[in-house]
Kinemage of the C-alpha trace (Angstrom):
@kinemage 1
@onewidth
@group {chain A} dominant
@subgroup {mainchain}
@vectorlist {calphas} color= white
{ca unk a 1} P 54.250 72.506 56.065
{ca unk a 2} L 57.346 72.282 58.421
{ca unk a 3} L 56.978 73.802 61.970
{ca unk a 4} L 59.553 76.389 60.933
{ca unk a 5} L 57.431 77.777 57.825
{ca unk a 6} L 54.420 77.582 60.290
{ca unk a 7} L 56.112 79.453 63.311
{ca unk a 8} L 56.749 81.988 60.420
{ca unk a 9} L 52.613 82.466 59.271
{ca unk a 10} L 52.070 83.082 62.629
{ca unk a 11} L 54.846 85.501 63.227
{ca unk a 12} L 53.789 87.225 60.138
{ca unk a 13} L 49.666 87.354 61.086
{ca unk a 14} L 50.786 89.048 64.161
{ca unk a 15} L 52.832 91.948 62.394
{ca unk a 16} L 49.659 92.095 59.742
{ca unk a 17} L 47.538 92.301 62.496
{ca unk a 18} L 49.562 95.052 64.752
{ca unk a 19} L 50.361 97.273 61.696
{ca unk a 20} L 46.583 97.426 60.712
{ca unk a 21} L 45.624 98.150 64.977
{ca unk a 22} L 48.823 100.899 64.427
{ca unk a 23} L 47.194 103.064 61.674
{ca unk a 24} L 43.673 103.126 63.152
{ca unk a 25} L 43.565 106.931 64.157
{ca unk a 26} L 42.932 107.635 67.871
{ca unk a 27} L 39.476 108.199 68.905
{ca unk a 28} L 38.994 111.719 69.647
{ca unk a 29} L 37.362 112.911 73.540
{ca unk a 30} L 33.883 113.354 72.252
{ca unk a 31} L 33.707 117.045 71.970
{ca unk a 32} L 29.879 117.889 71.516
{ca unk a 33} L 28.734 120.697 71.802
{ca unk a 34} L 24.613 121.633 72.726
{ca unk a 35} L 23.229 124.252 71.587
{ca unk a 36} L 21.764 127.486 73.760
{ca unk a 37} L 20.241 130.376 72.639
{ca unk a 38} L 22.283 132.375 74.995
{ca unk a 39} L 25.839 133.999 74.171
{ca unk a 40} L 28.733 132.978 75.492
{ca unk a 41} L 28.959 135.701 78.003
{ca unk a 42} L 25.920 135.849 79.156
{ca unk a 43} L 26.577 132.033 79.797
{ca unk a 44} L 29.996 133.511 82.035
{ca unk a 45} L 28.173 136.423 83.649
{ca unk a 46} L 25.631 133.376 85.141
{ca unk a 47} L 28.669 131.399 86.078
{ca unk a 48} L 29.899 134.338 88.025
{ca unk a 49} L 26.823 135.124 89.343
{ca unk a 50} L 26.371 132.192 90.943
{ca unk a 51} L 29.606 132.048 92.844
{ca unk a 52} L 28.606 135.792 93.666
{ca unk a 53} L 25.673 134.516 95.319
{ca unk a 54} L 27.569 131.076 97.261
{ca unk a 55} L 29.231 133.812 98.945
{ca unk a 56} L 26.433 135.464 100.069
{ca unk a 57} L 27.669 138.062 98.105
{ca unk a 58} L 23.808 139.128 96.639
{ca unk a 59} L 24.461 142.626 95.473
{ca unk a 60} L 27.234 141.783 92.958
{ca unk a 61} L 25.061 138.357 91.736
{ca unk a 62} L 21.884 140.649 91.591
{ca unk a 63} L 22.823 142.805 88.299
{ca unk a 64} L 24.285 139.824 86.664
{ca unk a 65} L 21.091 137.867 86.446
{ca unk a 66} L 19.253 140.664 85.753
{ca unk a 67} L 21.353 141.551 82.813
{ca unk a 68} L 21.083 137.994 81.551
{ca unk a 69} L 17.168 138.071 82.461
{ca unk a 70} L 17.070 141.410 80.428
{ca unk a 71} L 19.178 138.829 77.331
{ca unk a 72} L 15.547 136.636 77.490
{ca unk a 73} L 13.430 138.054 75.022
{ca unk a 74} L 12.095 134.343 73.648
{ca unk a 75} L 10.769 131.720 74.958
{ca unk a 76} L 13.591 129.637 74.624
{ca unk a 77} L 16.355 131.809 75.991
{ca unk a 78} L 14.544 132.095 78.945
{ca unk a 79} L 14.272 128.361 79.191
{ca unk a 80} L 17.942 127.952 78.843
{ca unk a 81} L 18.575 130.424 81.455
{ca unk a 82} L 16.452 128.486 83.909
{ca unk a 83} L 18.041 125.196 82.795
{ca unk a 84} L 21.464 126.443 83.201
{ca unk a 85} L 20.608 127.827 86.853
{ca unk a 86} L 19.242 124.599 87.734
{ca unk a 87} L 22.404 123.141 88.169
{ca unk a 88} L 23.324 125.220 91.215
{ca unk a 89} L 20.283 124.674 92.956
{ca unk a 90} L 18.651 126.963 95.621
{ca unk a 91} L 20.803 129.780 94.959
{ca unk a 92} L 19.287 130.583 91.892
{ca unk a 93} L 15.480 129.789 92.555
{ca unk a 94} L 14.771 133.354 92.196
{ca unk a 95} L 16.230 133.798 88.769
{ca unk a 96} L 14.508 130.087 87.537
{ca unk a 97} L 11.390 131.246 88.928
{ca unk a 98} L 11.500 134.849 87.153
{ca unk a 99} L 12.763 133.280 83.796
{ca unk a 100} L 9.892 130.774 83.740
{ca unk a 101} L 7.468 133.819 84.648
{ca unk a 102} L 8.759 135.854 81.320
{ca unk a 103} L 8.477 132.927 79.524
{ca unk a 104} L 4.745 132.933 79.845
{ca unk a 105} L 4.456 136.298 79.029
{ca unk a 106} L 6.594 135.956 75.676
{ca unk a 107} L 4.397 133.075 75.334
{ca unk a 108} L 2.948 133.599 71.550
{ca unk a 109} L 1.480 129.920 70.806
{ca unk a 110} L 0.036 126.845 72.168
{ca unk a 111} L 3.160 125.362 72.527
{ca unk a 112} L 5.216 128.078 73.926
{ca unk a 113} L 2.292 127.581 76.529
{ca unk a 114} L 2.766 123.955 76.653
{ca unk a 115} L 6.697 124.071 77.525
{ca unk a 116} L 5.801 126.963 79.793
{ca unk a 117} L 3.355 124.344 81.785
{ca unk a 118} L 6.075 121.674 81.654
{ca unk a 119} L 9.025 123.970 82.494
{ca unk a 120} L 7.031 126.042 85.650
{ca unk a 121} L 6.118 122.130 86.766
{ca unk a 122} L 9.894 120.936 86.655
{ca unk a 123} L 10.824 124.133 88.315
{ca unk a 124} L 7.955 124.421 90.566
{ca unk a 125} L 6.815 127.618 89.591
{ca unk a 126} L 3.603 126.084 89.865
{ca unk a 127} L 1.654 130.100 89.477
{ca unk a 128} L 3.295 129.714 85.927
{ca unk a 129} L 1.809 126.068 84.815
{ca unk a 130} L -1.985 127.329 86.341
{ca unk a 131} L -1.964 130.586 84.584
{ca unk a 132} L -0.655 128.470 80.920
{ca unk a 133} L -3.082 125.762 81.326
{ca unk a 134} L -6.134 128.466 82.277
{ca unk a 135} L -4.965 130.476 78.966
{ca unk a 136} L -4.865 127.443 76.461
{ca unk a 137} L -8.239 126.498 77.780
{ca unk a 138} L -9.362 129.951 77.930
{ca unk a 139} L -8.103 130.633 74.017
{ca unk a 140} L -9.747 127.401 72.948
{ca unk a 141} L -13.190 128.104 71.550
{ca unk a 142} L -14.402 124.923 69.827
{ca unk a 143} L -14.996 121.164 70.429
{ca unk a 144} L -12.324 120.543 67.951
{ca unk a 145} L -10.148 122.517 69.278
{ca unk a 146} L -10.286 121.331 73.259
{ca unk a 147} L -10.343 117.803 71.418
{ca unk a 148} L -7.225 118.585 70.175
{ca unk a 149} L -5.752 120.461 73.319
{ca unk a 150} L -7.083 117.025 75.594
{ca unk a 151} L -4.705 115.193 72.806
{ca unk a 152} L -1.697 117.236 72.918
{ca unk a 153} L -2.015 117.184 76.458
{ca unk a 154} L -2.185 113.832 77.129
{ca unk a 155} L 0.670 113.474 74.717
{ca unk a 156} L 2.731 115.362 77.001
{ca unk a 157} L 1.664 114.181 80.334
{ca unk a 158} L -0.227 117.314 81.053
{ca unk a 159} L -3.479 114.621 82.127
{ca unk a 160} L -4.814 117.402 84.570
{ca unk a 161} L -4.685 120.603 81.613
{ca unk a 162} L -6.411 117.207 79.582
{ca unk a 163} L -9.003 116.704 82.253
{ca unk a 164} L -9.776 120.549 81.988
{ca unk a 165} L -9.963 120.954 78.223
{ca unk a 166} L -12.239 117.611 78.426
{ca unk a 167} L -14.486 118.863 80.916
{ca unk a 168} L -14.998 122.482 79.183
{ca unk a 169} L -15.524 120.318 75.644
{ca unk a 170} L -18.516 118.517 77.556
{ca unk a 171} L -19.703 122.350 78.565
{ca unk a 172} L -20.551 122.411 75.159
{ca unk a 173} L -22.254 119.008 74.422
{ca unk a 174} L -25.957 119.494 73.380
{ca unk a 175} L -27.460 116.389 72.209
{ca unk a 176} L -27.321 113.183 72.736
{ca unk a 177} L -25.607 111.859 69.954
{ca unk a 178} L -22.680 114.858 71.011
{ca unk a 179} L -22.697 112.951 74.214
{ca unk a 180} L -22.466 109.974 73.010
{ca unk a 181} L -19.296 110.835 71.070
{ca unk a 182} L -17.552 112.639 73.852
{ca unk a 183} L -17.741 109.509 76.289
{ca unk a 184} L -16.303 107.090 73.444
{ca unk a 185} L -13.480 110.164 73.485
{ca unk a 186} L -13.057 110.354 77.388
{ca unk a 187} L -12.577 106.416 77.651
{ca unk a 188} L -10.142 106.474 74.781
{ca unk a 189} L -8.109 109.222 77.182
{ca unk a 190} L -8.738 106.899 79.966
{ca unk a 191} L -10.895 109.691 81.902
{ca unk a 192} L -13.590 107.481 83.697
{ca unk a 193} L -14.662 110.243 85.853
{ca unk a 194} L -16.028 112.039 83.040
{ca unk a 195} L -17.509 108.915 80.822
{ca unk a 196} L -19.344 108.136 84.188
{ca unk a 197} L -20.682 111.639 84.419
{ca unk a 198} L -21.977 111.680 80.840
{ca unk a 199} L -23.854 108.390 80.981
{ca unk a 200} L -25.432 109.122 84.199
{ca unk a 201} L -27.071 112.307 83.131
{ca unk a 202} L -28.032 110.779 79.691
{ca unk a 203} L -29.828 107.991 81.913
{ca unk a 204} L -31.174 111.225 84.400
{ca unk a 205} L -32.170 113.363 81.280
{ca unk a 206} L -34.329 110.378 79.757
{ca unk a 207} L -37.654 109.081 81.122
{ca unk a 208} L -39.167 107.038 77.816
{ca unk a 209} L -38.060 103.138 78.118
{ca unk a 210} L -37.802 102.717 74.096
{ca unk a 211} L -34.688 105.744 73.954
{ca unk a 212} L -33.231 104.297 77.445
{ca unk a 213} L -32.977 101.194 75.763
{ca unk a 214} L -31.252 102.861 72.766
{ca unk a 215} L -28.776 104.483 75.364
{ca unk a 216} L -27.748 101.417 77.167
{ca unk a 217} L -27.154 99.328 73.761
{ca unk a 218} L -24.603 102.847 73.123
{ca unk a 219} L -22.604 102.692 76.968
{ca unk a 220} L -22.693 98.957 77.053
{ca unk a 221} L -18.447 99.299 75.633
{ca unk a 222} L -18.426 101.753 78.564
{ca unk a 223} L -18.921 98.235 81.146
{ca unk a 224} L -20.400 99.863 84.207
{ca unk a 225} L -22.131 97.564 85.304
{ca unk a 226} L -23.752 100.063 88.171
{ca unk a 227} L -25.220 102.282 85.599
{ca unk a 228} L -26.292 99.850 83.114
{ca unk a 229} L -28.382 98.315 86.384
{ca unk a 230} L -29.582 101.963 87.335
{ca unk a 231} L -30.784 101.993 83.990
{ca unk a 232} L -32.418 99.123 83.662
{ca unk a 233} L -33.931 100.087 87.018
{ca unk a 234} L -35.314 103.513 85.657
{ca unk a 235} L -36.700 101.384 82.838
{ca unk a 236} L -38.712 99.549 84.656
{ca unk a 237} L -40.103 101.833 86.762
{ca unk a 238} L -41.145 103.979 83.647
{ca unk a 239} L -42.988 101.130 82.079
{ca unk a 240} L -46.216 101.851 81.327
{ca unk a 241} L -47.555 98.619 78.536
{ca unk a 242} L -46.113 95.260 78.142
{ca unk a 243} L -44.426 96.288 75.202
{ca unk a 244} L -42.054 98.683 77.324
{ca unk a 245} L -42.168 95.514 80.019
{ca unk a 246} L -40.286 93.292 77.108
{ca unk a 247} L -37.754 96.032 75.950
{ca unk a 248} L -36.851 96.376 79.747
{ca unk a 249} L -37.186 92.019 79.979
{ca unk a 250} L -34.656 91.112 77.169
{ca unk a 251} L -32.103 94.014 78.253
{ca unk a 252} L -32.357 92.558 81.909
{ca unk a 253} L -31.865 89.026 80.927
{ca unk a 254} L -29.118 89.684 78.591
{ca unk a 255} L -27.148 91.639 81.521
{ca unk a 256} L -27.979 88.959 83.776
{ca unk a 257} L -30.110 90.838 86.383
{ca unk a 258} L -32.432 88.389 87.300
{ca unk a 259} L -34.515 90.538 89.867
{ca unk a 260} L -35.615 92.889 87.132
{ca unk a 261} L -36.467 90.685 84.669
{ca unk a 262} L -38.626 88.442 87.056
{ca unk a 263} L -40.097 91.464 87.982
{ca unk a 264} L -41.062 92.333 84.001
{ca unk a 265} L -42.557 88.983 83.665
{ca unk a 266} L -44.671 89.122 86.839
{ca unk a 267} L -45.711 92.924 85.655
{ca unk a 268} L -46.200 91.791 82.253
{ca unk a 269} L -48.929 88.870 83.754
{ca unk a 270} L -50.705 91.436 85.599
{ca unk a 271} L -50.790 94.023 83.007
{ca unk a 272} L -52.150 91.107 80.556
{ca unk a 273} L -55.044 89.832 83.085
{ca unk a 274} L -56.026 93.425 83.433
{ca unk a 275} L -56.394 93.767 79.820
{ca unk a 276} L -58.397 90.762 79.382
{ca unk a 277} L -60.457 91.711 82.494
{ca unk a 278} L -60.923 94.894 80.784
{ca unk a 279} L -61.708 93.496 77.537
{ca unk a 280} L -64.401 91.268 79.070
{ca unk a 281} L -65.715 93.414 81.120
{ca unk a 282} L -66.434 95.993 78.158
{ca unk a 283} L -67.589 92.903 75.947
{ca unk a 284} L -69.677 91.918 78.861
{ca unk a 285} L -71.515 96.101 79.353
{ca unk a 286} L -71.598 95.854 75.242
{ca unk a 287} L -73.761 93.322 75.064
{ca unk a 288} L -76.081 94.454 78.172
{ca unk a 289} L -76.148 97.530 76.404
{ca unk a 290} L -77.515 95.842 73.360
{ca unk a 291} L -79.728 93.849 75.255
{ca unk a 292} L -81.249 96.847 76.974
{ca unk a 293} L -81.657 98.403 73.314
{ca unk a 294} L -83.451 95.156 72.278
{ca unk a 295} L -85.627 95.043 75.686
{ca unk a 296} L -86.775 98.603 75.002
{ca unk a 297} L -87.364 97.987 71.478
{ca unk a 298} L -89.724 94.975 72.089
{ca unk a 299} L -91.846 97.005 74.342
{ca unk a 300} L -92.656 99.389 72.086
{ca unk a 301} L -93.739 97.105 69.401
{ca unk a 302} L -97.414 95.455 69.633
{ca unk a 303} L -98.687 92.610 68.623
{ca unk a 304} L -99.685 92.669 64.843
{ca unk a 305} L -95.702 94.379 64.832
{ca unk a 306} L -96.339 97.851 64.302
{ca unk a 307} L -95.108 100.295 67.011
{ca unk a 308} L -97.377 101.898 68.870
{ca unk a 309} L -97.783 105.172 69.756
{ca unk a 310} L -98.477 106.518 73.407
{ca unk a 311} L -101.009 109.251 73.139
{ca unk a 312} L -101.440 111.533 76.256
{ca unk a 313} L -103.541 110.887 79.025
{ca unk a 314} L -107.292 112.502 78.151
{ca unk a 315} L -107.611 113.457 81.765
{ca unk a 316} L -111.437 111.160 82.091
């Protein structure tokens, strides 16, 4: 190829190459438009509100925001009102704080009751996130219903209306088994507080070694090491044969508490050299006893064998 034909590709690649940039079609300003649940004028009447009320101006901003409050009768047009007040800041804290306010009382659901908890805590109209959180736990009846409530909670970083449905859940725990299950739950939702709480009364409520045993094998997952040594502790002090003495010895030794478990096996000697004290001792008054028996028999047997019989004194 000669340099000419070459210096002609090229030429020709660049005119392919501009004509193909040329008919690309110009990328439009991105033009897109959000959603609210509010007209356009009420969105203008806020707008002109709020300049109303930069200039200090409060009894011409006044009827404006309480014609576009009056607008609000959902949930969600009450939220956009407060989100498009936010903007402005301070000037409109009245209006956010009053449109978060009817929002919990248009409040139909759990989650209308959820967003009003979020929404009062973004806009600090903290009155509005107690009185949601105290009517979702209020309006929850069950275990599986708080259970559910902790979830959705946690879901949404509502840990302390969590906490709340938790604790009211464990209001309603009556055996141990129900207890049992609820502190697998509370670990799962990373609430320690609460898993300590239930262990510690199981361990409090309990006083036979055999069904402390059976709770500590359940809260080992649980590794507190302070309870499961509080336990162990109660155990021991509740032993009353050797067989509760090795239940408490092999639970000691496998959780390393050497203190304890010395203590079982010194316990467990004593207890065993009192039973075999015992054990002679009543082997030893058995066979006086028998002896006796034999003693008293022998005097009242003569000589040719036959037993004699006393006859009263004749009074010679």
């Amino acid at each position: 190829m000669t340099k000419n034909s070459l210096l002609a590709l090229v030429l020709l690649c660049s005119m392919a190459s501009a004509q193909s940039l040329s008919i690309q079609p110009a990328t439009a300003k991105d033009q897109t438009v959000y959603y609210s649940p509010l007209s356009d004028e009420t969105r203008k009447n806020v707008e002109k509100a709020v300049k109303f009320a930069k200039a200090k101006k409060s009894e011409k901003a006044r009827p404006l925001f309480d014609a576009a409050l009056a607008e609000c009768n959902d949930v969600q047009k009450c939220f956009a009102l407060a989100d498009i007040t936010e903007q402005y800041g301070s000037f409109c804290t009245d209006i956010r704080r009053a449109a978060v306010e009817k929002a919990y009382q248009l409040s139909k659901s759990r989650d209308d009751l959820i967003l009003v908890a979020l929404k009062g805590r973004k806009f600090e109209c903290f009155e509005a996130t107690r009185d949601a959180m105290q009517a979702m736990i209020a309006n929850a009846k069950s275990r599986e219903d708080l259970r559910d409530l902790a979830l959705k909670a946690q879901e949404v970083s509502l840990s302390d209306l969590s906490h709340l449905a938790m604790e009211k859940q464990y209001s309603m725990v009556q055996t141990v088994p129900e207890a049992l299950e609820f502190a697998r739950q509370a670990s799962a939702l990373g609430m320690q507080d609460l898993v300590r709480k239930t262990c510690k009364e199981l361990i409090d409520d309990e006083n036979d070694v055999h069904q402390l045993m059976t709770i500590l094998r359940n809260i080992e997952p649980f590794k507190n090491a302070d309870l499961t040594r509080y336990l162990l502790k109660k155990s021991l002090d509740n032993c009353k044969n050797i067989d509760d003495l090795h239940e408490v010895y092999e639970a000691a030794r496998r959780h390393r508490q050497k203190d304890i478990f010395d203590v079982c096996a010194f316990r467990a000697k004593k207890l065993k050299l009192i039973e075999n004290y015992n054990k002679q001792s009543a082997d030893y008054k058995d066979k006086m006893e028998r002896w006796r028996q034999d003693q008293s028999m022998n005097q009242e047997v003569g000589d040719d064998g036959d037993i004699t019989r006393m006859a009263p004194a004749s009074g010679f």
